[in-house]
C-alpha positions as CSV (number, residue, x, y, z in Angstrom):
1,X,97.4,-23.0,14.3
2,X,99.2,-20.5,12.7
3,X,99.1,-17.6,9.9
4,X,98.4,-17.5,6.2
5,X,98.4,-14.3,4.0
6,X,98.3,-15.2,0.2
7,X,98.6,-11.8,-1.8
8,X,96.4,-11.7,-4.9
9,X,97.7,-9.5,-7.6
10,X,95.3,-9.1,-9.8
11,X,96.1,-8.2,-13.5
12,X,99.9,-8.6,-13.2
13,X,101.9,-11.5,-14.6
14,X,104.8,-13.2,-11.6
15,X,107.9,-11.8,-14.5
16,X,106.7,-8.4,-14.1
17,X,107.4,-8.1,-10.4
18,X,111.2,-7.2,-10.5
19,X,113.7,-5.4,-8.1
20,X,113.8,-2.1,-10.1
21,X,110.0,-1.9,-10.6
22,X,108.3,-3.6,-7.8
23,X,110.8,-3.9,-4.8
24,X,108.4,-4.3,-2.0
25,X,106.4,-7.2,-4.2
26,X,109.3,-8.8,-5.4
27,X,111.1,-8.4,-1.8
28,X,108.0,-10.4,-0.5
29,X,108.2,-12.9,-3.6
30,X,111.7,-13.7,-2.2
31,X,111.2,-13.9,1.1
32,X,108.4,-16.3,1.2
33,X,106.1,-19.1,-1.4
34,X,105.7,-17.3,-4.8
35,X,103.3,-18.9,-7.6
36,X,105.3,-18.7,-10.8
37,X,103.4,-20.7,-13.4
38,X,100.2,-20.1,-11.9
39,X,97.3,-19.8,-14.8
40,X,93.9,-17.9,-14.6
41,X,90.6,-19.7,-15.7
42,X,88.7,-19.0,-18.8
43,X,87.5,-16.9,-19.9
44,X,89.7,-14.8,-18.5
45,X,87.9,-12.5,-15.9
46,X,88.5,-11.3,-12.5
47,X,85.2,-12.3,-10.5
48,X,85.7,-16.1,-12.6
49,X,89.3,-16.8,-11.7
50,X,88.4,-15.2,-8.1
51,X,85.3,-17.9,-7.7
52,X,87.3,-20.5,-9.0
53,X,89.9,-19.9,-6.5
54,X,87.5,-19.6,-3.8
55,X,85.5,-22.8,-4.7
56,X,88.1,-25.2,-6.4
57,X,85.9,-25.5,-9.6
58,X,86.2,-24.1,-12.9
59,X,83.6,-21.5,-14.3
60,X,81.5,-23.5,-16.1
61,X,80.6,-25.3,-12.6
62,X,80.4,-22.3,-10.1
63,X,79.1,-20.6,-12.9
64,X,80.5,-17.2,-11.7
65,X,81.5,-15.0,-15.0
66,X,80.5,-11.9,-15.0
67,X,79.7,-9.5,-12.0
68,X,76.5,-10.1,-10.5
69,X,75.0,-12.2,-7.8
70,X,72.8,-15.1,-9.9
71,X,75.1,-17.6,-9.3
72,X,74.5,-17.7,-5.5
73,X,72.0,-20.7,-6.0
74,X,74.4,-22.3,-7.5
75,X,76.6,-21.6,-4.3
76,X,75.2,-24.1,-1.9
77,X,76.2,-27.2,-3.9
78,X,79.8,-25.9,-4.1
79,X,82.3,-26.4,-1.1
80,X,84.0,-22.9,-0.9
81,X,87.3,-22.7,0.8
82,X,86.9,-20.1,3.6
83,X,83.7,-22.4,5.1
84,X,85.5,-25.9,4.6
85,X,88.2,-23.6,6.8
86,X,85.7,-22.5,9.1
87,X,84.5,-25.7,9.8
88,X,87.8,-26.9,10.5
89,X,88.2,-23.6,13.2
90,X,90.7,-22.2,10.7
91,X,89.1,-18.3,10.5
92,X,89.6,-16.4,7.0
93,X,89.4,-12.5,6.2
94,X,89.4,-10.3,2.8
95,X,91.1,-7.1,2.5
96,X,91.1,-5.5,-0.7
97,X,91.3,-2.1,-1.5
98,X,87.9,0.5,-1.3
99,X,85.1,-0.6,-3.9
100,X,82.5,0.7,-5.7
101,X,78.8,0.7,-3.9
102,X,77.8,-2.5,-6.5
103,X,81.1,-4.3,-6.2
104,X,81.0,-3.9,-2.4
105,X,76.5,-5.4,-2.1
106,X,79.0,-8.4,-4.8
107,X,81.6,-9.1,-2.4
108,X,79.4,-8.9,0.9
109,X,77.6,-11.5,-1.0
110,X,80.3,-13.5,-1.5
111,X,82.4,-12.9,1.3
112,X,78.9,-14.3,3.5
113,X,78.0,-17.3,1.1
114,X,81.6,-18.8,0.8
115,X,81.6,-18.5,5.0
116,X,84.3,-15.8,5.2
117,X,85.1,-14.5,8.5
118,X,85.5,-10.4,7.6
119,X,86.0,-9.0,5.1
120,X,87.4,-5.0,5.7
121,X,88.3,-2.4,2.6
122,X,91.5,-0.4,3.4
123,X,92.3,2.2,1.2
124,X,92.8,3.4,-2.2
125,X,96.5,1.8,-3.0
126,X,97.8,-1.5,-2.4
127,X,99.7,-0.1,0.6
128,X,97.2,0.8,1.8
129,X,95.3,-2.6,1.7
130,X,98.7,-4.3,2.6
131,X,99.3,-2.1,6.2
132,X,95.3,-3.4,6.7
133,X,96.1,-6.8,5.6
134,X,99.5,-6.6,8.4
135,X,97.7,-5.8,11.2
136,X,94.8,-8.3,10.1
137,X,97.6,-11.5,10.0
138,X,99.4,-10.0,13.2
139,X,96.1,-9.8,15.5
140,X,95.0,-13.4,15.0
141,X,95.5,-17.2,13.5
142,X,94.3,-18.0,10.5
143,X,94.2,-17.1,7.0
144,X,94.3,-13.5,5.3
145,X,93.3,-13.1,1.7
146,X,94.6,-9.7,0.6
147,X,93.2,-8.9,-3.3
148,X,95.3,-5.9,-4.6
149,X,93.4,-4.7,-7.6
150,X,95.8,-1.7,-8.7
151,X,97.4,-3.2,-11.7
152,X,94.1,-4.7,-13.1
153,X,92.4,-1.3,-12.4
154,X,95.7,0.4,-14.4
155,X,95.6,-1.9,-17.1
């Protein structure tokens, strides 16, 4: 089957991950697939572009804008990625770094209703979350979603 990791860097722009500033990012950037022109969703917001990349759809479908957990009845009619994965065999985790008590009730919410495998918080810093995230996509097939939240919470 194989391995997937796909780094999510939330709050920072692909030109602002350079040699001299970020040489571990942009060492990974090199290496391996980088998303260059990728845009968010509007309105701009972490837990709407983070639904829309879990379910495909914009915001004004999953309906997933601000932090909360009413838009889970709206969840059942969506096809999120990590169960259309799940179905196929294909297992998928979250790593991310430690949460807040009412982001982490969020994100188990989530992480259950869109049919992800684990999800495990690792840490304060992104290398934290990233050494996590390592021995996650070394131990197993599948596909690792590591959300690294540092320059979103610096911002």
């Amino acid at each position: 089957m194989g391995r997937v990791v796909l780094v999510l860097a939330d709050g920072l722009r692909p030109d602002a991950i350079t040699r001299t500033d970020m040489p571990s990012l942009d060492a990974l950037a090199r290496m391996y697939t980088t998303a260059l022109h990728a845009t968010t969703v509007r309105p701009s917001r972490t837990v709407a572009a983070l639904a829309s990349l879990a379910t495909g759809v914009a915001p004004a479908t999953h309906g997933l804008i601000e932090p909360g957990l009413g838009f889970l009845k709206r969840l059942p009619a969506l096809r999120p990625l990590a169960r259309e994965l799940s179905r196929g065999g294909v297992p998928s985790q979250v790593v991310t770094s430690e949460l807040l008590p009412a982001d982490r009730a969020v994100l188990w919410a989530l992480t259950k209703a869109a049919g992800l495998g684990k999800y495990r918080s690792a840490g304060l810093r992104a290398r934290d979350v990233a050494r996590s995230a390592l021995t996650l996509a070394l131990g197993q097939d599948g596909i690792v979603f590591v959300y690294l939240n540092d320059c979103d919470r610096a911002g």
